[in-house]
Structure formats: structure tokens, C-alpha cells
C-alpha positions in Angstrom: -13.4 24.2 -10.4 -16.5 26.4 -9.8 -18.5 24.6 -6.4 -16.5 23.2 -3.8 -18.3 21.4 -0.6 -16.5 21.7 2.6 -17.3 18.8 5.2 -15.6 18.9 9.2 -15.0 17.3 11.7 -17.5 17.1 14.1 -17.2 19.3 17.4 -14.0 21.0 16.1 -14.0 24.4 18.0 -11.8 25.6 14.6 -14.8 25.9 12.3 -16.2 28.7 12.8 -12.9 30.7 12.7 -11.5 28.7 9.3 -15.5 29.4 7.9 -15.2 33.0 8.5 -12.0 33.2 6.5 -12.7 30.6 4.0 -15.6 31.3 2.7 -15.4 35.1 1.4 -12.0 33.7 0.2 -13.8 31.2 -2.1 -16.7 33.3 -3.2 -14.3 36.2 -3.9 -12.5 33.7 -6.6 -16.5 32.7 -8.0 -16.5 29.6 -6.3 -19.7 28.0 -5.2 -19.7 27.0 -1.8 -21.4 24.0 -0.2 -21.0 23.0 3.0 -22.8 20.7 5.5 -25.8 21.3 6.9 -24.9 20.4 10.5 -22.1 23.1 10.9 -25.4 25.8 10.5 -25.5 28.6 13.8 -21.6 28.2 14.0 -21.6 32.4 14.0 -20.1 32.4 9.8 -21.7 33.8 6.7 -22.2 32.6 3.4 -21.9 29.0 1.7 -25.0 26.9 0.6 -26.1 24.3 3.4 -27.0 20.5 2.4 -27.1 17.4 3.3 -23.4 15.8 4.3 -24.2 12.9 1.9 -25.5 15.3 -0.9 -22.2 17.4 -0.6 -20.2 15.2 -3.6 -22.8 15.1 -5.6 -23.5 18.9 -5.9 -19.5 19.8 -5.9 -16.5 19.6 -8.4 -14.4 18.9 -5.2 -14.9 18.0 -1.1 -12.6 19.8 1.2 -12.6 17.5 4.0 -11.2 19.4 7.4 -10.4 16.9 10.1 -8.2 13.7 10.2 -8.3 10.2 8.7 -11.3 9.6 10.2 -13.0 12.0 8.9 -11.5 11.4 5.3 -12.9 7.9 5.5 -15.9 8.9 6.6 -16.0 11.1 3.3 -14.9 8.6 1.2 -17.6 6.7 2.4 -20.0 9.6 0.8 -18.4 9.9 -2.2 -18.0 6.2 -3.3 -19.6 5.6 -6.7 -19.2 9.1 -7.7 -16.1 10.5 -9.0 -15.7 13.9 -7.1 -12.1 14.6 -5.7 -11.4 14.9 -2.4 -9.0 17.4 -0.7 -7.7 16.6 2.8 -7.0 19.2 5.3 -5.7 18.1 8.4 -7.0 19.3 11.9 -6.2 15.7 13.4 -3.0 14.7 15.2 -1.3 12.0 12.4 -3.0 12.9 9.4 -1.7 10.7 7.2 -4.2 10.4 4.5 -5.5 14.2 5.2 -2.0 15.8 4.1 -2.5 19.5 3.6 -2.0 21.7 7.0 -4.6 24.5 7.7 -1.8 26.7 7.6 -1.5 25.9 3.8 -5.4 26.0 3.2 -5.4 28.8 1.1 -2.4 28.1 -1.1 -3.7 24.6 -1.5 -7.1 26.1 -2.7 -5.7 28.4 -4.7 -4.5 25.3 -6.6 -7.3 23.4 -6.7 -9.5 26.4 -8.5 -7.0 26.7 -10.4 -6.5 23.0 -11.9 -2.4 23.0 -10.4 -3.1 19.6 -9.0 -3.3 15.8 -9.2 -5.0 13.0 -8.8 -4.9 9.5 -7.5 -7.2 6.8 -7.5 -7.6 4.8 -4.1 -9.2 1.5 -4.7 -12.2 0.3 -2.5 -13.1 -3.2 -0.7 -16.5 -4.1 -0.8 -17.8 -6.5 1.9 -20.6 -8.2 2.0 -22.2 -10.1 5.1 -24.5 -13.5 4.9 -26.6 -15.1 7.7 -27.8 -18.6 6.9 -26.8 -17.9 3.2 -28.8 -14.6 3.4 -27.1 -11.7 2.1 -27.7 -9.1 5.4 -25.4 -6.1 4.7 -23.0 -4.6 3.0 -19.9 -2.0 3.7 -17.3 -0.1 1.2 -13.9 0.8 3.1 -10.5 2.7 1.9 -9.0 1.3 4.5 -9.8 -1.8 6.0 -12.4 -4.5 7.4 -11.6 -5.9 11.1 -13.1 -9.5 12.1 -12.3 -9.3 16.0 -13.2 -10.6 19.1 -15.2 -8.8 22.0 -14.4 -7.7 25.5 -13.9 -10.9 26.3 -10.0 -12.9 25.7 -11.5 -15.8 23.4 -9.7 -17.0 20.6 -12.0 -17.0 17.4 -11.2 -19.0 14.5 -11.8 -18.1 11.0 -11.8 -20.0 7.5 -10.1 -17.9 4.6 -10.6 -19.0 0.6 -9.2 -17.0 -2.1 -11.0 -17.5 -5.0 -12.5 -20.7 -3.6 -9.1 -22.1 -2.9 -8.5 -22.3 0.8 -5.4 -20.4 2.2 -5.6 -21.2 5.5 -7.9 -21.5 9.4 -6.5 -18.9 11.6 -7.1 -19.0 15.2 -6.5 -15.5 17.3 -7.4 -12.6 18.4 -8.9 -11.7 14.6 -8.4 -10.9 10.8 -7.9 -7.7 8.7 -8.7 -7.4 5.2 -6.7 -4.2 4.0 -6.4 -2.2 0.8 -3.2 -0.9 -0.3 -4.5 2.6 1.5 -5.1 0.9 4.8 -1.7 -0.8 4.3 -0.1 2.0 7.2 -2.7 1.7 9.3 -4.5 -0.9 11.9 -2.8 -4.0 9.1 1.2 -2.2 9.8 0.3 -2.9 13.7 -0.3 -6.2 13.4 2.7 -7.0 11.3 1.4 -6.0 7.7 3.9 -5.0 4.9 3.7 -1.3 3.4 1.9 -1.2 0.5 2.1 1.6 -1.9 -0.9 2.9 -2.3 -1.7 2.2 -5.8 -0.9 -0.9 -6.0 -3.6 -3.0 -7.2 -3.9 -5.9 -4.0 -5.1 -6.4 -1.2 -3.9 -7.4 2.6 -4.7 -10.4 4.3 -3.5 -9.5 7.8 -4.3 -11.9 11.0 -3.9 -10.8 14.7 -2.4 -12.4 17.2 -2.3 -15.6 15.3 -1.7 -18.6 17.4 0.4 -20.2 15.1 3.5 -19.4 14.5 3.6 -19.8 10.6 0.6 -17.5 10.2 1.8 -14.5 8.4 0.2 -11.9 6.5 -0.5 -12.5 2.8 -0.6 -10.5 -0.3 -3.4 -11.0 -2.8 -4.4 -9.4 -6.3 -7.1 -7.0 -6.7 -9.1 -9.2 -8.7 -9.1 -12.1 -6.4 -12.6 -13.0 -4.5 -12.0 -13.3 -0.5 -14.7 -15.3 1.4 -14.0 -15.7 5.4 -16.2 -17.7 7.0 -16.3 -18.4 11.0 -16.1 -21.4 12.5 -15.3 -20.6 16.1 -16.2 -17.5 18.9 -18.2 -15.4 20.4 -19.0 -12.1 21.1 -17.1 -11.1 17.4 -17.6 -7.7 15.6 -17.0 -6.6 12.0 -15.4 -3.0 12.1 -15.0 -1.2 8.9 -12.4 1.9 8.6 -12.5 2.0 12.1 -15.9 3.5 12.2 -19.2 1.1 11.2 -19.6 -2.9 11.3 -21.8 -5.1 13.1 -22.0 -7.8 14.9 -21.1 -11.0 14.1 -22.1 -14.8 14.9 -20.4 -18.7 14.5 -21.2 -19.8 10.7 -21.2 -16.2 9.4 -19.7 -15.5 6.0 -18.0 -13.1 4.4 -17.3 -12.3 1.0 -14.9 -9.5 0.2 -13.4 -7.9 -3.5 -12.8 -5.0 -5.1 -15.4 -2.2 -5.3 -16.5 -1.3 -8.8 -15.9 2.3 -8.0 -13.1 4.1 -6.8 -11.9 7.0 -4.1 -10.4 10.1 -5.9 -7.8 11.8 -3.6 -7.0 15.6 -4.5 -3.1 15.4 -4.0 -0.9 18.5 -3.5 2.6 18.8 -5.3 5.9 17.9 -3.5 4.1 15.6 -0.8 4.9 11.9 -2.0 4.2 8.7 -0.7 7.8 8.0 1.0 7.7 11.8 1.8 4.3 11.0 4.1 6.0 7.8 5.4 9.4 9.6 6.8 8.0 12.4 8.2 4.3 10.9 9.6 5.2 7.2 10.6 8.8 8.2 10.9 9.8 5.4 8.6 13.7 4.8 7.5 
């Protein structure tokens, strides 16, 4: 593991303190060091400054300082390449981002080293159509959100899995989760816990005005189209953090992404581990 890129959170009055230390650390140990472009003039010395979206492709490994925002907003970058990323967590749950900056170094020290493992985190692609157009298209570890606006309006969406229809939900919207984003915005509205890699993915609706609509489990493989019939004023959100907007007789087509989102994972922290001690679970 001879370049690592380091990517922050944005604004974080930490970084120039965890830079100062960090870096001399890594060069010391003959690690290349890359690191975002926009952290330049923070008062630190030494590292290689690039483009945030060039940092997995010019690093063995991303350290990713922040929380799981800023972890999806990495995995974002590094889909369709398969560099490892290594969460360090300067956010409040930090569930996906694991390692505290207390353990930084040990955690490097590791990952230089090779004393580490990986796991694959599968991705949804989603694509948008207008009219039969194709218009855009997301990738998300977590999640994509049909909801309403500002306004209380019931919208009503069609779901078909693999062209069989499941079933019209009217409410306040409809997740599409991946086993990742199992724990997060899906567990609120009454999702199961999925572990993460598991090979499905979540069909979650919120606020459904029906009392038999419950959340569904589907396999990885299976082609979801939603397509609304009803509303106004509705948004797609993905990971919490890009979408658009969306109109009556939109469609969307979601499925597994042909690449995948490689999490650098430190020894002794697993899954249930994450679950008692973050979301107080059991």
C-alpha cells in the first residue's frame, strides 16, 4: 500500500491539525500521499493535491475523514473503480465511517501494512425517464427516496418487479434501499435490518395509507421500475445528498450496479458489534 488519498469533510476545523500529524506520519512509512485539492492553504505541509474525483484513481486506498455522508459522497467517486475505502469518523453516528481519529494511526499502520479486510457493498443504479427519454442517472450505497415536497400531498406510485406488478402505494413516498442503506432512512420508516452483504434489495414505503403496505424484500438481480401516477411537487433524493425533481408519469428504473463499493474494514468491529453499540440495537 504505497499512495493513499485522504478526502474530508468539508469545513471541519480538525484538518489542519490531523494533516499536520498525518502526513509526515505517512511519508515517514514511504507512502505517497494524495489528498484533495480544496483542503490547499489549510496551514499543513506535504501531500500531493488533486482533484477530489481523481483521488481513487491515483491511490491504492481513500481515507475518508468525516461521517456517512461524507463516505457516500466517496463512494460516489470511487464507483466503477476498485480502490478501498477507509472510514474515519469525525461525524456524530458514524456508522458506516467506523474507525475513531483517536485510532487513526493504528488503523494506518494496518492498512500499509496489508492487516486488513475487505468487503464488498453492492450499488443501486437508478435511472430517470421523461416521456420515455432516458434524462439521468444516479449510483447510491445507500438508498434512493421518491418523496413529496413542502407541501402534505399524498403521491401515489406504481412498483413492478421484473415487470410483475407488486403493488400502488399511496403516501408520503418510497425508498429503494440496499442492504448498506438497510440502518438508515429505510429502518425509520419501518425497514428490516439487512446484513450488509446480503445480496437484495429494500423496497420501503412511507407513510403508506394502507394498512397492508409493508416493506418488501427483493433479490439483487431483480429489475425495479416505479412509475408515478399521482402528486406534485415530488423529489428524487439519492444517499441523502443529490436527486432531482420529479413530475406525474415519470419512471423509474432501478437494479444492481455492475460495480461495486470496497470498504476497508478494521479487525474486531463486526456488523452486530456496529449495531449494539451505534443504533443501540438488542
Amino acid at each position: 500500500m504505497a499512495r493513499v488519498g485522504l478526502l474530508f469533510k468539508k469545513h471541519d476545523p480538525r484538518v489542519p491539525s490531523i494533516l499536520t500529524e498525518l502526513i509526515p506520519w505517512l511519508e515517514a512509512r514511504g507512502a505517497e500521499v494524495f489528498l484533495d485539492e480544496a483542503l490547499a492553504g489549510q496551514g499543513f505541509r506535504g501531500g500531493v493535491p488533486v482533484l477530489a474525483a481523481e483521488l481513487p484513481a491515483r491511490s491504492d486506498a481513500v481515507a475518508v475523514f468525516g461521517g456517512d455522508g461524507t463516505l457516500l459522497y466517496a463512494a460516489r467517486l470511487a464507483a466503477g473503480s476498485a480502490t478501498p475505502i477507509l472510514g474515519i469518523n469525525l461525524g456524530s453516528l458514524g456508522f458506516l465511517t467506523e474507525v475513531k481519529v483517536g485510532e487513526m494511526l493504528p488503523a494506518f499502520e494496518a492498512l500499509l501494512s496489508g492487516n486488513y479486510y475487505l468487503e464488498d457493498r453492492m450499488l443501486l443504479r437508478v435511472e430517470v425517464f421523461r416521456d420515455s427519454q432516458f434524462v439521468e442517472h444516479y449510483m447510491a450505497l445507500n438508498d434512493a427516496v421518491i418523496n413529496k415536497g413542502a407541501l402534505a400531498r399524498i403521491i401515489e406510485v406504481e412498483v413492478r418487479v421484473d415487470a410483475q406488478l407488486v403493488s400502488t402505494f399511496k403516501g408520503d413516498g418510497l425508498i429503494i434501499s440496499t442492504p448498506t442503506g438497510s440502518t438508515a432512512y429505510s429502518l425509520s420508516a419501518g425497514g428490516p435490518i439487512v446484513y450488509p452483504t446480503l445480496e437484495a434489495f429494500i423496497i420501503t414505503p412511507i407513510c403508506p395509507h394502507k394498512l397492508t403496505n409493508r416493506p418488501v424484500v427483493v433479490h439483487d438481480a431483480a429489475k425495479i421500475n416505479v412509475s408515478l401516477l399521482h402528486g406534485t411537487d415530488m423529489m428524487l433524493t439519492v444517499d441523502g445528498q443529490v436527486g432531482m425533481p420529479l413530475r406525474a408519469r415519470d419512471s423509474l428504473r432501478l437494479q444492481k450496479a455492475s460495480s461495486a463499493v470496497r470498504l476497508v474494514l478494521p479487525g474486531g468491529n463486526t456488523f452486530f458489534k456496529v449495531l449494539r453499540e451505534k443504533l443501540k440495537w438488542g
